[in-house]
C-alpha positions as CSV (number, residue, x, y, z in Angstrom):
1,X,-37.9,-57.8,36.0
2,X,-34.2,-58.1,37.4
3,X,-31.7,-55.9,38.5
4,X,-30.7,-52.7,36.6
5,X,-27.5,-51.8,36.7
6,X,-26.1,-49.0,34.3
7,X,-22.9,-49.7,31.9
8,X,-20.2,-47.3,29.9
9,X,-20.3,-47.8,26.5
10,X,-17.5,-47.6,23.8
11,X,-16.0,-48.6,20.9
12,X,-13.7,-51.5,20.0
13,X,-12.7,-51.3,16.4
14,X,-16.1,-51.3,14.7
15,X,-18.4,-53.0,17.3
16,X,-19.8,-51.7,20.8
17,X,-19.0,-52.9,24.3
18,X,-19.7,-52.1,27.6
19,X,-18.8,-52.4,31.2
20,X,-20.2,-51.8,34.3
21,X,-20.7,-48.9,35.6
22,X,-19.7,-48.9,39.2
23,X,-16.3,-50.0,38.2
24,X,-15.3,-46.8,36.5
25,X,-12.9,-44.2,38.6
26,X,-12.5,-42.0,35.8
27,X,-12.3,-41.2,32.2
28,X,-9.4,-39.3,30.7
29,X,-8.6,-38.2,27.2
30,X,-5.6,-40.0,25.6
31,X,-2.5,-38.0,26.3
32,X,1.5,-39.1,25.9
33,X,2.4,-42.4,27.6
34,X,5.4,-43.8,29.5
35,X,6.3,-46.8,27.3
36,X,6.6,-49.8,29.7
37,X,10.1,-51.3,28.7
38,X,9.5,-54.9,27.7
39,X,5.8,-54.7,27.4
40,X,3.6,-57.6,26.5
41,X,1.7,-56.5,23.3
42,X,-1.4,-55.6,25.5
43,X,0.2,-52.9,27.5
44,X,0.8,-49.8,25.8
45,X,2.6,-47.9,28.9
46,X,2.1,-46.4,32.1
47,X,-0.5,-43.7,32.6
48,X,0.1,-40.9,35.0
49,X,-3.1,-40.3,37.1
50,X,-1.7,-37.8,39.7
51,X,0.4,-39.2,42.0
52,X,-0.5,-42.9,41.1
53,X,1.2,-44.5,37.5
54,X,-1.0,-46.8,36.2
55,X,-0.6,-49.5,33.6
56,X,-2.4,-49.1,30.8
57,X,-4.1,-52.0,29.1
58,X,-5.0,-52.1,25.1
59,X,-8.9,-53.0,25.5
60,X,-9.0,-53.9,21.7
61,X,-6.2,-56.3,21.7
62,X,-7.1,-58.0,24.6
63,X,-10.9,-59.1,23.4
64,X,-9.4,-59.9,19.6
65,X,-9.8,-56.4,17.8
66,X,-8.6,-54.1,16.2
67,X,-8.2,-50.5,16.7
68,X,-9.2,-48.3,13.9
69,X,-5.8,-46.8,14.8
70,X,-3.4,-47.6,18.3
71,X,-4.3,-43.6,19.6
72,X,-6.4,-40.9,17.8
73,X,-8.1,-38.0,19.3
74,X,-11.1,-39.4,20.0
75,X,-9.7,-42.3,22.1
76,X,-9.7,-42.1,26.2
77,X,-8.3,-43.7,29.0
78,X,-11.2,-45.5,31.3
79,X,-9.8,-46.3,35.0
80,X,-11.2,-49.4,36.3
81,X,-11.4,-50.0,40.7
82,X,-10.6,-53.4,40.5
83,X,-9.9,-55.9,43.2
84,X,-6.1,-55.2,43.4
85,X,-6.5,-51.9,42.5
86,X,-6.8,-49.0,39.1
87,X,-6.0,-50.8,35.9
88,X,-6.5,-48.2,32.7
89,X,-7.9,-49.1,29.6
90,X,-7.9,-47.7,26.3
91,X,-11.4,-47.1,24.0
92,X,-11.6,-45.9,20.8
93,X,-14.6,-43.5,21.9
94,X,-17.0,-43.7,24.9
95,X,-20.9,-43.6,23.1
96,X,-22.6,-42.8,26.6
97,X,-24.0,-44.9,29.2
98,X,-27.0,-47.0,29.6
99,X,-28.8,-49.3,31.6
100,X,-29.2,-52.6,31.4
101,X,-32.3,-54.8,33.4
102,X,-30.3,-58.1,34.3
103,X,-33.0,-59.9,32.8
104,X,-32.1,-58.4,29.2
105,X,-28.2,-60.0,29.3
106,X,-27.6,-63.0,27.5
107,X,-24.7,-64.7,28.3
108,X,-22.4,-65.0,25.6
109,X,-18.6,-65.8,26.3
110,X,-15.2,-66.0,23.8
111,X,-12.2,-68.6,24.8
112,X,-9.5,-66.2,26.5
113,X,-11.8,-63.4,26.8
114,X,-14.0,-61.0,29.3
115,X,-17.1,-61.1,27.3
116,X,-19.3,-62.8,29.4
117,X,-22.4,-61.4,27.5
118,X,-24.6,-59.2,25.5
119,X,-27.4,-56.9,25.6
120,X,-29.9,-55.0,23.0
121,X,-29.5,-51.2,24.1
122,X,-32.6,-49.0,22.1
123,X,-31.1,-49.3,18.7
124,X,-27.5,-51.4,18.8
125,X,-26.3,-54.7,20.3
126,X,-23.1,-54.5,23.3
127,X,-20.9,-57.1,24.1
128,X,-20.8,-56.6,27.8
129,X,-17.2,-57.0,30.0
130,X,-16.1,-58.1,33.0
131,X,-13.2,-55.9,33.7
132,X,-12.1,-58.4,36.5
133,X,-11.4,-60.8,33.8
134,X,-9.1,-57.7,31.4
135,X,-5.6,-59.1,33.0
136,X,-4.9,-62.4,33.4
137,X,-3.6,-63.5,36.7
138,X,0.0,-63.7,35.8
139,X,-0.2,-60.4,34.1
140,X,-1.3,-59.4,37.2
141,X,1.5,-60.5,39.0
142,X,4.0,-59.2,37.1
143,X,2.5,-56.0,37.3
144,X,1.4,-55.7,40.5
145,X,4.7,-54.5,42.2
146,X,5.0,-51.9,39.6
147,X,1.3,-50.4,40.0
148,X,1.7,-48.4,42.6
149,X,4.5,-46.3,42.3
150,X,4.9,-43.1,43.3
151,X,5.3,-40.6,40.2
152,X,8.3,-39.1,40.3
């Protein structure tokens, strides 16, 4: 046996995903954005988490999806630590957690993509992501300097 580790699962148009775990700040339920003016078509705005306004990413778009719809009530907001800081992410609904042996992941990757692998959870099949990998590094860039501001 390997390493267990355990992973948030959602929903990304009509398949499953999930990420890990110890990556996740918080959850939120989808509430009114800030549109970000001349947005790439992955960010849908800024999210407001306290004092911090966050950018938040379209999780669909980004690994080739589609959204049942862009925002319905079941939707949420999953804040990811990541090594320059929170990044939100928008899922169509969260199914739950569960844990993974790292002997169970097969890798698995897309071109352009932070799939790096699935799993076989009790009854479905996730594509597993590397949160790292959501923005590229030039969207991280240009972002960066507008992460952490202050909101007002």
């Amino acid at each position: 046996m390997g390493n267990k580790e355990k992973y948030i699962c959602f929903k990304l148009g009509d398949e499953l995903f999930a990420s890990p775990l110890s990556k996740v700040v918080e959850i939120y339920q989808l509430q009114d954005l800030e549109p970000i003016k001349k947005g790439v078509s992955i960010f849908l705005g800024n999210f407001n988490a306290g004092a911090l306004e966050i950018p938040l990413l379209d999780l669909a778009k980004i690994v080739g999806r589609k959204n049942k719809t862009t925002q319905h009530e079941e939707s949420c907001i999953v804040i990811f630590d990541l090594s320059d800081g929170p990044w939100g992410a928008l899922v169509e609904n969260l199914e739950g957690i569960i844990t993974f042996d790292s002997s169970d992941i097969q890798g698995y990757s897309e071109p352009d993509s932070p799939i790096y692998g699935k799993a076989m959870g009790v009854k479905n099949t996730y594509k597993l992501i590397n949160p790292e990998k959501m923005v590229n590094k030039i969207d991280r860039l240009r972002w960066s300097s507008n992460k952490y501001q202050t909101a007002s």
